[in-house]
Every structure is written in C-alpha cells, then in structure tokens.
N, C-alpha and C positions, 0 to 999 in steps of 0.2 A: 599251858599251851597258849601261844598265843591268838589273838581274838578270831585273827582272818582264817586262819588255821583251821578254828576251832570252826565258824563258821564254816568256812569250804567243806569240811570234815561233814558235819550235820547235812551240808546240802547232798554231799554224795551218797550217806546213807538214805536224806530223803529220795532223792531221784531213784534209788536203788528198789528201796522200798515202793515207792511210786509204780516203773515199770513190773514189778511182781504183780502189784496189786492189781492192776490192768490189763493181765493176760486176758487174750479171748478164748472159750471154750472151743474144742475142738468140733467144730461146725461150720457147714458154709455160711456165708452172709448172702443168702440170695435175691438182696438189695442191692449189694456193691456193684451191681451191672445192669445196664439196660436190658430190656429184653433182647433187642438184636444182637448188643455183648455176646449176654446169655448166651443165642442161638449162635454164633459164630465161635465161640468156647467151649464148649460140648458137645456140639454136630461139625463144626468143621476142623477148628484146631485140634483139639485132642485127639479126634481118630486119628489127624493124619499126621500126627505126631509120632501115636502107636505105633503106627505102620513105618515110619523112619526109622526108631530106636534098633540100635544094632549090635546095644549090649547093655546089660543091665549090671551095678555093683552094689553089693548090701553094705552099708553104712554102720557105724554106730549106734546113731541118731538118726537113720533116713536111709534113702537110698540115691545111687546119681546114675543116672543114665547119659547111654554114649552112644552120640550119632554123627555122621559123616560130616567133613567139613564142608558146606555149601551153604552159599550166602541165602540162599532161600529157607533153609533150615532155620540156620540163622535168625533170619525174622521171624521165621514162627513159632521159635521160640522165644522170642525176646515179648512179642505179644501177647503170649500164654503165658508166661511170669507173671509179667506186669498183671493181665488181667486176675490172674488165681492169686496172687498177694494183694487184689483188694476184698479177693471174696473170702480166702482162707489165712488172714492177718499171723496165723498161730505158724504157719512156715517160715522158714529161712531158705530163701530160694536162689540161686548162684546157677548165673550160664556162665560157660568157661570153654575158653576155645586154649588147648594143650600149644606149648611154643613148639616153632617147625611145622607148622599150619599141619598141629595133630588133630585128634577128632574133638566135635563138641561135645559139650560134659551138661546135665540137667543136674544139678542137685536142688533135692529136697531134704531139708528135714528140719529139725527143732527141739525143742524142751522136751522132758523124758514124755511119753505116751504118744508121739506124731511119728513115729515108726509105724506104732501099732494102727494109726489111724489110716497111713496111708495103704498099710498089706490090706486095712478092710474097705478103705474107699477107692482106692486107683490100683486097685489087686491085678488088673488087665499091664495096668503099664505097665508091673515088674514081673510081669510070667515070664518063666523060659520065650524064647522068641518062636519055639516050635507051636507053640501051645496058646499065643498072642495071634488074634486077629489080623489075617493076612489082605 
C-alpha cells in the first residue's frame, strides 16, 4: 500500500477509534451553563417548549418533536439546542423546518442507550400531548 494511503488509512482508524473512546456518559454536565443559563433552560425554555409541541414521533434512536412554524418557536428552539448540547454532549440534536414552510421538527437522539435516556429524563416532553402539561 502505499505510504500516504497507509498513513491516511491509520489516521482514520485513529480518529475513529479516538471519537469512541471520548464518548460522554449519559449525564448532564451541569457545569456546561451558567447559573442564569441554567435557570432560563429548565424554568423558562423547556416548559414552554412543552407546551408548544404539537406532536411527538418515536425514532429509532430518539425521538423528534413537531411544532408549528413560527419564528418565535423557532428561537427557542435553536437556543435550547445550543444550550442542551453543551450540557448533554451524548445527543445528536437537529431543528428542521419541513420545505413549504411545513412544521418545525426537534430531533433528539444518538448512540444506542439515548432513547432509553431520554423516555427517563425528558418523559414529560414525549407524553401523549393529552397527558403533557398544559
């Protein structure tokens, strides 16, 4: 094989190897935010997040919630991303707004066992909506 090859080859099993080895446990980092973060991620955004979701889809790996298209939603969900993939590194987090200005889309999910984490930590976000904090 040749050298560069061989090389390139070795680096991408290193990198590969690398990112496995550096997964974070399934836990918050409740370092990754300021306190006021904090209190504006848990007491403001996520309730009122809740309370926008207007459907909820089980995933493979996760699950993705769907909410109306409005620019205000919009931000707050792009700010409750951002913020929850500093504290919870172990998501793969994706906002998506459907073409034909359909609904916004929350996906969460990740490596096997972040399903499981999210039915036992954010179990309010994917209840039926009957049965979700109104």
């Amino acid at each position: 094989m040749h050298k560069a090859l061989a090389t390139a080859a070795g680096l991408i099993v290193s990198f590969a190897s690398a990112a496995q080895a550096k997964d974070t446990p399934f836990a918050c980092n409740r370092n990754a935010l300021s306190p006021a973060e904090r209190k504006r991620h848990f007491e403001e955004l996520g309730p009122a997040l809740r309370k926008l979701a207007v459907g909820v889809h089980e995933l493979p790996d996760g699950y993705a919630l769907q909410f109306r298209n409005e620019a205000s939603t919009y931000k707050l969900l792009a700010e409750w991303a951002y913020q929850e993939a500093l504290c919870c590194p172990f998501f793969d987090i994706a906002v998506r707004i459907d073409r034909e200005v359909g609904p916004l889309w929350l996906r969460l999910s990740g490596r096997p066992g972040t399903k499981e984490f999210i039915e036992h930590d954010l179990g309010t976000w994917i209840a039926p909506p009957t049965s979700r904090e109104r």
